[in-house]
Structure formats: structure tokens, C-alpha cells
FILODO-875060 format. One record per residue (C-alpha): y, z negated, x; residue in three letters. Coordinates in pm, whole numbers, padded with zeros to 5 digits, always signed. Example, Ala and Ser with C-alpha at 12.3 -4.5 7.8 and 13.67 -1.06 7.14 Angstrom:
BEGIN
-00450-00780+01230ALA
-00106-00714+01367SER
! end
This chain:
BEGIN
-03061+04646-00625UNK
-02844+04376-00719UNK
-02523+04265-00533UNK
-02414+03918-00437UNK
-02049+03816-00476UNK
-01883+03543-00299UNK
-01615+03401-00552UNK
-01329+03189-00434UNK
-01206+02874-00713UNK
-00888+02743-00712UNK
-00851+02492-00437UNK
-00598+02267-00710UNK
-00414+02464-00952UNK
-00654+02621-01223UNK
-00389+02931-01236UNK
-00478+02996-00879UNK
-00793+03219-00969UNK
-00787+03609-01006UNK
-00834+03875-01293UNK
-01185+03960-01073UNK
-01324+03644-01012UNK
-01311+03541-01345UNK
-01444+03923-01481UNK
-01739+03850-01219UNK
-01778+03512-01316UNK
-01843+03653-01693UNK
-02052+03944-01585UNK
-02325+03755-01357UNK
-02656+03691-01453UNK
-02614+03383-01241UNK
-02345+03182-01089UNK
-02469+02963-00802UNK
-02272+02642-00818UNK
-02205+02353-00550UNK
-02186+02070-00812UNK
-02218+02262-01201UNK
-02068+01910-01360UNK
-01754+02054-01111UNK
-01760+02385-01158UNK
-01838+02330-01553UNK
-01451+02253-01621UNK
-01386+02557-01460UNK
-01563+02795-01618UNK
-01504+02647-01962UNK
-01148+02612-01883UNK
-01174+02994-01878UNK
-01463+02994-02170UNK
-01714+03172-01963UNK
-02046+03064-02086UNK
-02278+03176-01792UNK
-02602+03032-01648UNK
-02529+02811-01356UNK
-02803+02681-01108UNK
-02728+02428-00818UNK
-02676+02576-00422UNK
-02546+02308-00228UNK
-02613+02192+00141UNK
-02889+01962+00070UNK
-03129+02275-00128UNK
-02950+02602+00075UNK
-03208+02587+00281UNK
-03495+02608-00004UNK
-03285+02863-00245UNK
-03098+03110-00028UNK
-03433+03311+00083UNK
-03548+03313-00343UNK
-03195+03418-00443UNK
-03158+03685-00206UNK
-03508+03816-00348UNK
-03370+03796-00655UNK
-03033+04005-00590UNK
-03276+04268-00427UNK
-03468+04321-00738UNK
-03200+04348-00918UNK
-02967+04059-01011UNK
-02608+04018-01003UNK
-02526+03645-00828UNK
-02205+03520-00813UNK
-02183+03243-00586UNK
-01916+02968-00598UNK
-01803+02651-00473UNK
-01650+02317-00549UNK
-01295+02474-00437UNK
-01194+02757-00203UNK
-01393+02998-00070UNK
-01793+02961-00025UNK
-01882+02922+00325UNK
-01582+02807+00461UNK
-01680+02458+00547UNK
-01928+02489+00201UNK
-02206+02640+00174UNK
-02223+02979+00185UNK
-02361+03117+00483UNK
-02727+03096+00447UNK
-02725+03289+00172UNK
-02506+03584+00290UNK
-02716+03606+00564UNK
-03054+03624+00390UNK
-02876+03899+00181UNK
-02767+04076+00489UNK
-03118+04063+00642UNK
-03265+04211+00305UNK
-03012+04504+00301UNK
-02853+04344-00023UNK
-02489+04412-00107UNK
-02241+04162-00015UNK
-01885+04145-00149UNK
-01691+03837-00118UNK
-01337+03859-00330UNK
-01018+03738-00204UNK
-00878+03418-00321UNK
-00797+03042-00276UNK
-00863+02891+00075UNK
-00700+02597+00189UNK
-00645+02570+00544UNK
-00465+02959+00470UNK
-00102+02819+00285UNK
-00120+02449+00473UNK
-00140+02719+00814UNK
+00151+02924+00688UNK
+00357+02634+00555UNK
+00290+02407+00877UNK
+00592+02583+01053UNK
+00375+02646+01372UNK
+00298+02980+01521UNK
+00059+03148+01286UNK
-00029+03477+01448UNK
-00304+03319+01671UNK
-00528+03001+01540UNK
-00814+02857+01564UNK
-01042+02717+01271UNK
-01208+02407+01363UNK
-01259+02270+01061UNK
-01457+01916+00998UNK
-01484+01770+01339UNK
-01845+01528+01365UNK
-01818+01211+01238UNK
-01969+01055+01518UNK
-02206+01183+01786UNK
-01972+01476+01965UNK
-01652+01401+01814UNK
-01473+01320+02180UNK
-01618+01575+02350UNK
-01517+01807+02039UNK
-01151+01731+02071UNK
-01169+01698+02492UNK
-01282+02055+02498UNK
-00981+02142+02293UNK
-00669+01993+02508UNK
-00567+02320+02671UNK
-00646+02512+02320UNK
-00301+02686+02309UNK
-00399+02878+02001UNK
-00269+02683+01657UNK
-00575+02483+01510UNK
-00674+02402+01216UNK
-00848+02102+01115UNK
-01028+01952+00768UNK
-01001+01575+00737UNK
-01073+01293+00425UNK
-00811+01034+00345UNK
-01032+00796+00465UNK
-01066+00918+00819UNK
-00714+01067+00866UNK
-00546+00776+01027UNK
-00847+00776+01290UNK
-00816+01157+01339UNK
-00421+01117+01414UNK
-00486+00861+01682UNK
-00761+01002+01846UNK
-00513+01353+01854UNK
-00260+01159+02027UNK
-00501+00999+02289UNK
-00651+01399+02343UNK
-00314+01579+02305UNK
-00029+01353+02369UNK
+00218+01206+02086UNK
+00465+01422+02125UNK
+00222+01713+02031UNK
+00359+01825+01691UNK
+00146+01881+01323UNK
+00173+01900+01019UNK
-00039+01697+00782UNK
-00058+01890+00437UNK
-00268+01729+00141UNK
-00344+01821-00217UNK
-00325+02177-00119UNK
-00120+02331-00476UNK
-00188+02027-00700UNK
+00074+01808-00835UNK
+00145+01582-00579UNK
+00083+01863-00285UNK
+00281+01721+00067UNK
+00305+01842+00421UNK
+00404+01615+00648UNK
+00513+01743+00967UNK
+00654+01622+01319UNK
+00503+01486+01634UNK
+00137+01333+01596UNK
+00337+00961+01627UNK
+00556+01053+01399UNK
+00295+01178+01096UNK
+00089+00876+01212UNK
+00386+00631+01157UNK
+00406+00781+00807UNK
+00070+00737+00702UNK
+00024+00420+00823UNK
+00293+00336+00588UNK
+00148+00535+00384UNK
-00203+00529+00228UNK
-00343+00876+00269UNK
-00487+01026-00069UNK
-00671+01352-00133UNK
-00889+01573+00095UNK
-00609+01735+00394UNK
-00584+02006+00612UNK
-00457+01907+00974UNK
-00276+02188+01178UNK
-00209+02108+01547UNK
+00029+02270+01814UNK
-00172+02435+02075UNK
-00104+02332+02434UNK
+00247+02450+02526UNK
+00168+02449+02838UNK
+00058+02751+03069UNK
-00217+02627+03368UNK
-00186+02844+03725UNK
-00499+02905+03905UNK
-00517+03111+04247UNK
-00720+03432+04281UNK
-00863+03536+04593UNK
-00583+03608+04823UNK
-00417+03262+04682UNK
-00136+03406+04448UNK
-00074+03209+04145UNK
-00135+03373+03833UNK
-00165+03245+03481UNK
-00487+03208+03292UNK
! end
């Protein structure tokens, strides 16, 4: 039996990759790839000359049962995204699973994630978060971000340039202005930034601003503590 491995990228900087993931990355008989025009620079960046095949969202569906087969006959599969880590808001998850259900070995390395470093850099607590992720473009993106107001974890949202703006206004009408963030972009590229301060305050800068490359959002969670009775009518905190 084969074993599947779940191979972080670098997230911007091509240094930010480790002495295992590229080893693996030589040694599979396959590397499942998001985009392989993407992950192509990569690999040759690191001359590794192995056979890629596509797994993105739109096949996952029709290739994670037919991979999994294949690890459990024998095959070593390394699968990777565009950047990061697989399954974190890529896809990733259909696959471990059908693995899992088959009894095939799963090992996912350490390695690159953005929302980690734009959460430790934010200045926010860090010791309790949330991971929320993309919130829905549309349909359910209110009641997404209603359900959160009296979050008082950290959370930790992924937003394009193109919708960032939106996603800052529709914070402050959800959490309040004064609510702080941080805005961090271009997570360890060249022109990486983290903008931080109340939600009117990062909004202010990038409306001034034109937002540019893919961001990671973190939000203050509600500082405040609710009181609700019990039965004998004695405040207590929830």
C-alpha cells in the first residue's frame, strides 16, 4: 500500500518550501496539481521532473475516489496546491477522506499557510481563533457575518482585492468601526503589508488605496462579555 502526502508550496517566497517537501516532491510517482502551468515553475524552479496530473475543485469530485485506489495498490501521491497547504480553502479534502475510508496512509507535511504568519503578525490575541475563511459571495454572506457578532474568539478571514473594500464595510455594519483588524496582503512576497487599526481606519486606507493581491483579514472578537440569568436569576457570564 501506497501513502498519500499532503505537500504545502510556498504561499510567495520560493525559499519558503522544506528539505521534505521537495525530497517527496522528487520521490512520487505522481504529484496531483491544482493548476500544473502553476505548479510547473515550481517544480522546475527546484528541477524536479515528476509526472503531474490536474486535481482541482471542478474534477475532485471525479478523481479523488480513482486516486485513492491507486495509493491503495500501491502508489506514492503527493498532492499539492497553487500555494499553501492543500485543503485549506483548496482542494484537498475529498481526497484525504477517500484515503481515510480505504485505510490508506495519510501524512500531510508541515509548511506554508497563510492565514498562520498574517494571524501571528496581526497583533491580536492568537491563542484562541477562529478560521472562517472565504465568506459566500452572495447567497448567505449576511447571515454568515450576523452569526459571528458575539464571536469573541480572533477570526480569520480570506478575501480578493476585488472584494476587500466590500468585506471592510460590511465588517463595520456587523461589528462596529471601532472593531480593530489587521489587513495583511502578499503574504512573504515583495511587497507583503499588514495594515492594521480599527475597521474605519483600514477601510480609509484602502479606499485610498487600491487593494492588490489575494489577503488574509483577521478581526477582533467581540470584547464584550453578554450576562444571562440561570434559574434562581443570578447573573453569570456565558
Amino acid at each position: 500500500m501506497g501513502i498519500l502526502y499532503i505537500v504545502p508550496t510556498p504561499v510567495g517566497n520560493m525559499e519558503d518550501i522544506t528539505l521534505r517537501a521537495l525530497r517527496i516532491l522528487k520521490e512520487a510517482d505522481v504529484v496531483l496539481a491544482e493548476d500544473t502551468r502553476t505548479s510547473g515553475i515550481l517544480l522546475k524552479h527546484y528541477e524536479i521532473s515528476a509526472r503531474m496530473m490536474s486535481h482541482h475543485k471542478f474534477n475532485e469530485h471525479q478523481t479523488a475516489e480513482m486516486m485513492a485506489a491507486r495509493v491503495a495498490a500501491g502508489e506514492t501521491i503527493a498532492l499539492i496546491s497553487d500555494a499553501g497547504t492543500p485543503g485549506i480553502s483548496d482542494p484537498g479534502f475529498m481526497l484525504v477522506r477517500a484515503c481515510v475510508e480505504r485505510g490508506v496512509e495519510v501524512q500531510c507535511l508541515p509548511g506554508a499557510t497563510a492565514f498562520v504568519p498574517a494571524l501571528v503578525a496581526s497583533g491580536l490575541p492568537c491563542d484562541r481563533f477562529t478560521f472562517e475563511g472565504f465568506l459566500p459571495q452572495k447567497k448567505g454572506r449576511a447571515t454568515r457575518l450576523q452569526s459571528l457578532q458575539e464571536e469573541q474568539r480572533t477570526m480569520v478571514f480570506y478575501e480578493s482585492p476585488h472584494r476587500v473594500v466590500k468585506t471592510l464595510m460590511q465588517m463595520a455594519e456587523y461589528f462596529g468601526e471601532e472593531r480593530r483588524v489587521a489587513a495583511c496582503r502578499e503574504i512573504s512576497k515583495v511587497h507583503e503589508e499588514c495594515v492594521r487599526g480599527t475597521i474605519s481606519e483600514v477601510l480609509a486606507h484602502f479606499n485610498a488605496h487600491e487593494p492588490r493581491g489575494e489577503f488574509v483579514l483577521i478581526l477582533e472578537g467581540c470584547p464584550h462579555v453578554k450576562k444571562k440569568k440561570d434559574k434562581n436569576h443570578k447573573n453569570i457570564e456565558q
